[in-house]
Phi, psi and omega in degrees: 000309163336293178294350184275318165317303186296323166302300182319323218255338173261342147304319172290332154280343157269349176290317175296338181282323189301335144134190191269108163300203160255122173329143170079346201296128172303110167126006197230117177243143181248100181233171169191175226158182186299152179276336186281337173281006173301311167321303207281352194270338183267329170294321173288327172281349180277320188289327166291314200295334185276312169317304187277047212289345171292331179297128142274141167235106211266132185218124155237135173246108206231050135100155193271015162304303140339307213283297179315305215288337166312276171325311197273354175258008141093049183226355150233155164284340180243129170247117183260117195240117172292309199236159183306169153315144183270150131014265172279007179260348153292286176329321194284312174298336162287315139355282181278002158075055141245178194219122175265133176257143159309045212241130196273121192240002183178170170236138176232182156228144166284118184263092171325142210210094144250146182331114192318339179281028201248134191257025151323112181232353158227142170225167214226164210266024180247323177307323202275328161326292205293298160337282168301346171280332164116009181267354163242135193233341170241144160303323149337302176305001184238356179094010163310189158248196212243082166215140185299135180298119166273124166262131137233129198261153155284186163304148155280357164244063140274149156291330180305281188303341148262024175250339163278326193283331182285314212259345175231241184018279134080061187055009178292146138311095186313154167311189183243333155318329210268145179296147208236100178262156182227074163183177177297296212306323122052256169300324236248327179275350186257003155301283198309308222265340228217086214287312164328340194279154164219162172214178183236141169191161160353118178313317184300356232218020200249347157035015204118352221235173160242126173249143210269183187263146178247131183045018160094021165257148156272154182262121211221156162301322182295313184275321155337301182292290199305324189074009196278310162296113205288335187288012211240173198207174164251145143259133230257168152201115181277124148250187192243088207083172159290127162352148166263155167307149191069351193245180236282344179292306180297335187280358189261331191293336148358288189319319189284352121336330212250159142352272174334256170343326180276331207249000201243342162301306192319285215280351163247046166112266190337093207295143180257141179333117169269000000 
């Protein structure tokens, strides 16, 4: 799986050296977007790109906010989203005569993340609130050790941070302490260096980390699938219309449909679609 990796990530980087085409150019797809749907768009661009060797696939990851605002100024064909389209980010796109289609490629949960040394091992999604409201500030108060709580958030124009903010949060206000990274990985390195810390990310993204259990669920493909995990999501990829048949946009967003596509969602974390 290491090694599988490693090959995608160096296809995705020659598609990224090769520059940012113009959206629509024939043989090129242009996506941009969330860094947590970035596994699967870069794993799918190492595997279409080997099938396909005319296509190029160019992938940027600017949160998925970004990702919209791309797609509706017409600078990428995929818009990569942790959370749906807003309202108003439909509207703005109708504004501009593009029309987003909707298409659902994997599922993640968000894994609440603290240091291995911390021996906390469940929290209740009202604890992981008040931790970001700033109303439990030591670990202690969890039975923890006796260290003031580092918080880290994603950015606020992530799909992540807004996903966090609808499903735990639930209108509590992040503290003003807390810190704002702006990727999983991000989260995930400044968890691992900060033995005090806690952060929220991807099932892809849990690495090295301790992921703590919510409400006495692990966060798993199985408890995802199952709904049993309180944390969980669709991950998204917007086009401009329906895909036209047979061709590279539709064969890659495809991909998540296929076998192929499911064993390459699996290996980079992520659950596939049933």
């Amino acid at each position: 799986m290491k090694a599988t990796k490693k090959v995608v990530s160096g296809v995705a980087a020659l598609a990224l050296a090769a520059g940012m085409a113009f959206a629509g150019d024939a043989g090129r797809i242009v996506i941009d977007g969330s860094t947590t749907v970035g596994p699967i768009a870069k794993a799918f661009a190492g595997h279409y790109m080997g099938k396909h060797p005319g296509v190029n696939i160019t992938i940027s990851e600017s949160g998925s906010g970004n990702g919209a605002k791309s797609l509706i100024n017409g600078a990428c064909d995929i818009a990569t989203m942790s959370r749906p389209m807003k309202k108003s980010e439909k509207t703005a796109a109708q504004g501009s005569g593009i029309l987003p289609i909707e298409h659902i490629v994997a599922m993640d949960g968000l894994a609440i993340i603290v240091h291995p040394s911390n021996p906390l091992a469940d929290l209740t999604i009202e604890q992981i609130r008040d931790i970001y409201a700033g109303k439990i500030k030591n670990w202690k108060e969890l039975g923890g050790p006796d260290s003031p709580i580092v918080v880290i958030s994603r950015d606020t124009n992530s799909g992540t941070y807004e996903t966090f903010e609808s499903l735990v949060m639930k209108g509590e206000k992040i503290v003003s302490k807390a810190e704002y990274v702006g990727s999983n990985g991000g989260i995930r390195q400044r968890v691992m260096s900060t033995p005090a810390a806690v952060g929220y990310v991807g099932l892809a993204f849990i690495e090295g980390v301790k992921v703590a259990k919510v409400n006495g669920v692990e966060a798993s493909a199985d408890t995802v699938v199952s709904k049993q995990y309180p944390i969980s999501r669709p991950l998204y990829m917007y086009t401009n219309g329906k895909p036209k048949a047979g061709g590279a946009i539709q064969g890659f967003i495809g991909l998540s449909g296929t076998p192929e596509g499911k064993r390459i969602i699996e290996d980079t974390g992520f659950v596939p679609v049933e």
